[in-house]
N, C-alpha and C positions, 0 to 999 in steps of 0.2 A: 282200815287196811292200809300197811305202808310200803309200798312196794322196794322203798328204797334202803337194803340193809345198812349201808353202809353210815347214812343220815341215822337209824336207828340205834349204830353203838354208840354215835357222839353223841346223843341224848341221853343216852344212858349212863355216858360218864367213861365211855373206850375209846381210845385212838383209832382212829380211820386211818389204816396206810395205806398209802397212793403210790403209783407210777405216773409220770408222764409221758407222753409219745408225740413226737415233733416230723417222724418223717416220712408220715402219708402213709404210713401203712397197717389197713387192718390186723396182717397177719402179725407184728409187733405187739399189738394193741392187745390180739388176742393169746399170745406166747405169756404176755404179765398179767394175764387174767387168771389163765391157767397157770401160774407158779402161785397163788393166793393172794394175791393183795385187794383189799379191801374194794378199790375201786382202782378205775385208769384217768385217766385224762388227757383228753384231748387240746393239745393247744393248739387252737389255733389263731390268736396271737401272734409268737414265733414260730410256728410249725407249716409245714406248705401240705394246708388240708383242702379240699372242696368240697363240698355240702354229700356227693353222691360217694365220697370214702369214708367222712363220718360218720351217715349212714350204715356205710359196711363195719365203719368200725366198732359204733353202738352196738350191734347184732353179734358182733364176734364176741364182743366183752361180755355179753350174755349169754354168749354160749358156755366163756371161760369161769362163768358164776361169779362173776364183778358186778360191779354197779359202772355206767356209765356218765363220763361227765366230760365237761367241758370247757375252757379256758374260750371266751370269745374275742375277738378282733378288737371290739369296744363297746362304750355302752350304749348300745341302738337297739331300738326296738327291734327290728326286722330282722338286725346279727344275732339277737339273742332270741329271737322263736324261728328264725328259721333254724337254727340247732337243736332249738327243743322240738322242733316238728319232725327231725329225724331222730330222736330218742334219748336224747341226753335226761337222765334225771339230775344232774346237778351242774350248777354252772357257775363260773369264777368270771369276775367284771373287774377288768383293770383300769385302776387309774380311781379309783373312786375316791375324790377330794371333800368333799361336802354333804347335806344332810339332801343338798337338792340332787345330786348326782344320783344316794343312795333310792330317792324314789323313785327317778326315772327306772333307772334297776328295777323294781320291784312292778312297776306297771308293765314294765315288758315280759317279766318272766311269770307271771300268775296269771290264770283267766280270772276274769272275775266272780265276786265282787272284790277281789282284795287289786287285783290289775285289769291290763287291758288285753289279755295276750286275744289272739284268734282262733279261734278250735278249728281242727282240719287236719293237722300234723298226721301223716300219711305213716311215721314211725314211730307214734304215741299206740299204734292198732297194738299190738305186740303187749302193753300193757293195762289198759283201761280206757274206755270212752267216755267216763265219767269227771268234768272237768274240774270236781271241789277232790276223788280220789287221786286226781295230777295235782294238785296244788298242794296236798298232804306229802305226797311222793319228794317232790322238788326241794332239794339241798341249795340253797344260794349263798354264795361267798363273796362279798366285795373284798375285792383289794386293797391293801393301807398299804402306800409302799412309796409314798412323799412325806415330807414334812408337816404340809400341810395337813396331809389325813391322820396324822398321827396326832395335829392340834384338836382337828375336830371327829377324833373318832369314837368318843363316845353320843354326837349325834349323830356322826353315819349309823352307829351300831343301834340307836336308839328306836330306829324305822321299823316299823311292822313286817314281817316279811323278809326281811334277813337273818338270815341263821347264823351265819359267823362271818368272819374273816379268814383271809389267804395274807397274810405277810407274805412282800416280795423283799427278802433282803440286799439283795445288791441295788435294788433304783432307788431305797430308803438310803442308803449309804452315799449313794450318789446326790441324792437328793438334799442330804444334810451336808453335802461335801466333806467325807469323814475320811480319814484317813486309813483304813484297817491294817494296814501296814504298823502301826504305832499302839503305842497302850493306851493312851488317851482316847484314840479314836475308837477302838476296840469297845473301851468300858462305855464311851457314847452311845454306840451302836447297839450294846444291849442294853443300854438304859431305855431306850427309846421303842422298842421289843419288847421288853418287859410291862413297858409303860401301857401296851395296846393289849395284852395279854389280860393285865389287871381288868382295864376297861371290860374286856369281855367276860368275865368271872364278874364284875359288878352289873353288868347288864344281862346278864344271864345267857351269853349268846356264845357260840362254840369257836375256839380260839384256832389259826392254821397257821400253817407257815413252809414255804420248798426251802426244805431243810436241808436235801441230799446227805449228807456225810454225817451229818450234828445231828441226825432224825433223834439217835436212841435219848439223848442229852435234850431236844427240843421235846418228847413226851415225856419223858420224869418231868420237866418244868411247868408241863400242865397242859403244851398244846393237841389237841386231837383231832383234827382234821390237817394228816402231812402227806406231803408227798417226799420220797424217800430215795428216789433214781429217776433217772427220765434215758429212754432207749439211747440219746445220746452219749451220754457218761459213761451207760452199763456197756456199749461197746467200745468208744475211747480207752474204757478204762481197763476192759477185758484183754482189748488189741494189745495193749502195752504191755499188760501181766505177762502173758502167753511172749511175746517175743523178747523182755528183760529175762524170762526163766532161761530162753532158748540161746540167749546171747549170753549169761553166765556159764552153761555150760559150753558152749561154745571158746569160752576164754580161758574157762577151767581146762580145755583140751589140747586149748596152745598153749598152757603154761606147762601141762605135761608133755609134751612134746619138744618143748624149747630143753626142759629138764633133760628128757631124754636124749636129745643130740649133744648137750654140753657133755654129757657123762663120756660118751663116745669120745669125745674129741680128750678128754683126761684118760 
């Protein structure tokens, strides 16, 4: 039994598309659950979450028929089951450089025998008390998203216990010092993308990437586990639409206006 649908399309060879939410509130969390998207995510990473909103938030998102998950702070034991104690089935670990990073990872997010995690998690009730059906359940993503993870990332990907990767495109960009501004930099940048994409098509494991805007272009290319908008964008972005609409017509009003006093004055 796999409680976690969303782990189950990218097994199967579907895109998982995501949200992310950054700003503490379940009620967002649960607004992108209930519009469909495959799962939400929680960062909290960049996001200003505390353990007892997560909690609300995991809950909401299954009310909204998502999967829950989670972007953690870093890669610590404790940051990553205390998230999964409040109900995260999937969880994204940033900054992952090495093969020793990728085990740490994986000791803290499985019980055993495959980790070390500690059964107890008070927001695991809601799914299974059975700790080999939570280790089935659990989607885990390390992040490639330096240079250096991009040299060794077909031995981070190679660990037991990782299901794919999360590309972070801009701290890889950063990280290679690329230019995106420029062509050169551009075609690096997807070289180095592609390069980590391949690795996980060769080691069998499910390719991601926060796509935002490039999502539909980032799934033709093969990856399936995206995230697609994060509550910040979708109202940046909304805010603006709605008030450029409102200030064209607005200008289209004084142009008719100005028309019409010259006419007068001829």
């Amino acid at each position: 039994m796999n409680l976690n649908s969303a782990k189950r399309k990218m097994l199967a060879g579907e895109p998982a598309i995501g949200a992310g939410v950054c700003f503490g509130s379940p009620l967002i969390a649960e607004m992108f659950a209930l519009a469909g998207y495959d799962f939400v995510l929680v960062d909290n990473q960049h996001g200003v979450w505390d353990l007892d909103r997560c909690m609300a938030a995991f809950r909401a998102i299954r009310v909204g028929n998502s999967v829950p998950m989670a972007r953690v702070e870093q890669n610590d034991f404790f940051a990553i089951g205390s998230v999964l104690d409040c109900g995260a089935l999937g969880i994204v670990i940033p900054m992952v450089n090495s093969r020793q990073d990728a085990e740490a990872a994986v000791f803290s997010a499985y019980y055993p025998p495959l980790g070390g995690r500690s059964q107890g998690g008070l927001g695991t009730a809601l799914y299974a008390s059975d700790p080999h059906v939570m280790n089935e359940a659990l989607f885990l993503a390390v992040q490639i998203e330096t240079a250096e993870a991009v040299e060794n990332a077909e031995e981070i990907l190679s660990v037991a216990g990782i299901d794919g990767c999360w590309i972070g495109p801009a701290d890889l960009a950063n990280s290679l010092g690329i230019d995106l501004g420029s062509g050169p930099g551009r075609k690096q940048h997807e070289d180095n993308i592609k390069r980590v994409l391949d690795v996980c098509h060769k080691m069998g494991k499910i390719p991601g990437i926060a796509s935002g805007r490039d999502a539909k272009r980032r799934i033709e290319a093969g990856f399936r586990f995206v995230t697609a908008i994060g509550d910040g964008s979708a109202i940046r972005e909304s805010a603006r639409s709605v008030l450029e609409n409102l200030q064209s017509i607005s200008d289209h009003h004084h142009r008719v206006q100005n028309i019409g006093e010259e006419g007068e004055r001829l």
